[in-house]
Every structure is written in C-alpha cells, then in structure tokens.
C-alpha positions in Angstrom: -8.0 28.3 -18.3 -7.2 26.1 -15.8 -3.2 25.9 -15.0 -2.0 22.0 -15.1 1.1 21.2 -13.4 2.4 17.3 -13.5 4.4 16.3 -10.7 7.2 13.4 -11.7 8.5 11.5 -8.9 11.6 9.4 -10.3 11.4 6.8 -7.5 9.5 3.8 -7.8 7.8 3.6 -4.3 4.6 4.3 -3.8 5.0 6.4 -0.8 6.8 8.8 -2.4 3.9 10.1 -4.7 2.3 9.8 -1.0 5.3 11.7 0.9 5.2 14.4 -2.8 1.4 14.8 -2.0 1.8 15.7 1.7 4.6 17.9 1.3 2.7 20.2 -1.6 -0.3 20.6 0.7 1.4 21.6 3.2 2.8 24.0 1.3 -0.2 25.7 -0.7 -2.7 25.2 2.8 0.0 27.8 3.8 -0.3 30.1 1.4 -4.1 30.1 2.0 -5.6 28.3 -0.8 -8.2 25.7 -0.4 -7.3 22.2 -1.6 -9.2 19.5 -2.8 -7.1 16.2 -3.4 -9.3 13.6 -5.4 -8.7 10.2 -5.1 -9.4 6.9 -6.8 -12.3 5.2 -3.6 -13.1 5.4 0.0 -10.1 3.3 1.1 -7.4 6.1 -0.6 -9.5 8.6 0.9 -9.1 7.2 4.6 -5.2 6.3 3.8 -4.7 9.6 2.6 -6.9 11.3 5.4 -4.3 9.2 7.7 -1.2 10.5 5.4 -2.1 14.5 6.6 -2.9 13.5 10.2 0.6 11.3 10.7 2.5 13.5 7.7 4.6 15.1 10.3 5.1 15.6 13.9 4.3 18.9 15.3 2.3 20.7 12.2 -1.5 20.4 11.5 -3.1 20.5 8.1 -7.0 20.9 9.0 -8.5 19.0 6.7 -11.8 16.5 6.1 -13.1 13.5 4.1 -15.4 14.8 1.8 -19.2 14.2 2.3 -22.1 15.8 0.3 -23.9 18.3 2.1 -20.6 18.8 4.5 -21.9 22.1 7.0 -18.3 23.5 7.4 -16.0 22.6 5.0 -12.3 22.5 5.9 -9.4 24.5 3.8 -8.6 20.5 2.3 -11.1 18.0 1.3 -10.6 14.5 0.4 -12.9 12.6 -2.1 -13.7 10.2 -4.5 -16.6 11.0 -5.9 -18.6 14.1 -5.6 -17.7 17.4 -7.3 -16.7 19.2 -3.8 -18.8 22.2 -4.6 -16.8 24.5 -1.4 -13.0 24.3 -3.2 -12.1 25.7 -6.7 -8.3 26.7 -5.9 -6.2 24.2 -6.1 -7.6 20.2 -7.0 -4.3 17.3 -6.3 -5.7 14.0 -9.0 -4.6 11.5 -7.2 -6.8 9.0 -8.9 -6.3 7.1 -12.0 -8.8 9.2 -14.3 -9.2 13.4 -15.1 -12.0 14.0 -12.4 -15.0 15.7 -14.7 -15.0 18.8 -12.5 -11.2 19.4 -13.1 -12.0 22.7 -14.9 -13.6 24.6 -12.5 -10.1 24.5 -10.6 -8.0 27.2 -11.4 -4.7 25.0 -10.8 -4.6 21.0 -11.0 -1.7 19.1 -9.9 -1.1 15.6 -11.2 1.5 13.5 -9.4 3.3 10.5 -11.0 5.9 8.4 -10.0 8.1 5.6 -11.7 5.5 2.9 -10.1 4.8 1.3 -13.9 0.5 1.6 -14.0 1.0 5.1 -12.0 2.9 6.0 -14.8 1.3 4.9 -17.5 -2.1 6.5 -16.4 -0.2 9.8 -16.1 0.9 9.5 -19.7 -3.1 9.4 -20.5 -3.9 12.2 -18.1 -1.3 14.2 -20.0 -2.6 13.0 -23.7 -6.0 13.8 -22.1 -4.8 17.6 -21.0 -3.3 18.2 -23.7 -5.7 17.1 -26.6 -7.9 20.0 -25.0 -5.2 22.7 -25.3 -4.3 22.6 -22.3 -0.7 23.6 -21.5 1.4 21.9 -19.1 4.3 22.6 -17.1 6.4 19.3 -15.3 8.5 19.3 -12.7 10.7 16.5 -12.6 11.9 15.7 -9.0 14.5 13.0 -8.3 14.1 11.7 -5.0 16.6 13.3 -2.9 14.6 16.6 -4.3 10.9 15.3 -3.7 10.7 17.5 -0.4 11.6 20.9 -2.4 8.5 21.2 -4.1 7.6 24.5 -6.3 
C-alpha cells in the first residue's frame, strides 16, 4: 500500500510550501528515486520548473515538464495532468485534489502550509487518505526547521 506522508509547514507564506518542496527533492533525487511532483495547471508547472532551476546556487536537480510521449524521461517530472507513466517512486501533490494515479506510487508526499485554502484542501486530502485506510504519518515543521526535512 502506498506510504502517505503529509508535510505541515506552520508559516503562512506561500514560498515556503515552495522552499519545503525544493528542499525534499533534492533530497530523495539524491537518494536515487525518481520523482514526480503533480501540480494544479501549466502555470504551477513552469513556476515550479523555475523553483528547481533557481532553488539553489551551485546544485542541479535534472528534471523536465511533463509531456505525453516524453522520449527520455528525467529522474523528476513536473505535471498537471497526465498519469506520468515513467515514475512510480516517489509522487509530491502539490495540487489542490488526490491525483487518480496516486496509488501506483509507492510513497506520496502532501505538503501544506498555514496559507488558509492550502490548508483547508489538505484537511480533505487527509479525510480522502484516510477514508481508504490509508495510514498517515505528519511531520510538523515550524519554519526555522522547514530546511531539515525527513
């Protein structure tokens, strides 16, 4: 069953769910998994594409925007839409909704800060995960300890 972990910023800016997600692919793409981090349309996917290329001076995280029929996909894909049919490690729900093909994933990450409407949608994501027997573990981060992810 697939492993859900929720994330819980307690800051209320929205780049620190950003600076959270950066910091936790670094993190796994090191450990050799392959990431997909699934986001709510096009625009998130070309601010977060943005996010990995600017995250930090001096390191790389080879990643790609998603696209149907990609030839080579890189070890992290961002999308919107499409079940990435390459990645089944690790999927980051960055989006509003539980993406359909969240199951196939053997770990999901959920990522919520104190931002009111992030929050809220978390809440259903976790009603959502755990309706289906799902268990979950959360990590609660303040904001000085955002950067020392598990």
């Amino acid at each position: 069953m697939t492993q859900i972990d929720f994330y819980i910023v307690d800051e209320d800016a929205t780049h620190s769910r950003e600076q959270l997600l950066c910091r936790l692919v670094d993190k796994i793409w090191q450990q050799d998994r392959q990431i997909h981090i699934h986001t709510e349309s096009s625009r998130h996917s070309a601010v977060v594409d943005e996010l990995l290329w600017t995250y930090q001076a001096g390191s790389f995280i080879p990643h790609a925007v998603y696209q149907q029929g990609l030839a080579t996909p890189a070890p992290v894909l961002v999308g919107h839409q499409d079940d990435p049919a390459y990645h089944s490690d690790v999927l980051i729900n960055m989006a509003p909704q539980v993406p359909l093909f969240f199951s196939r994933f053997e770990r999901v990450l959920e990522l919520v800060n104190s931002v009111p409407e992030i929050r809220q949608h978390g809440r259903e994501r976790y009603r959502f995960y755990t309706d289906r027997g799902y268990s979950i573990k959360t990590h609660n981060l303040g904001a000085q300890t955002a950067g020392a992810v598990r």
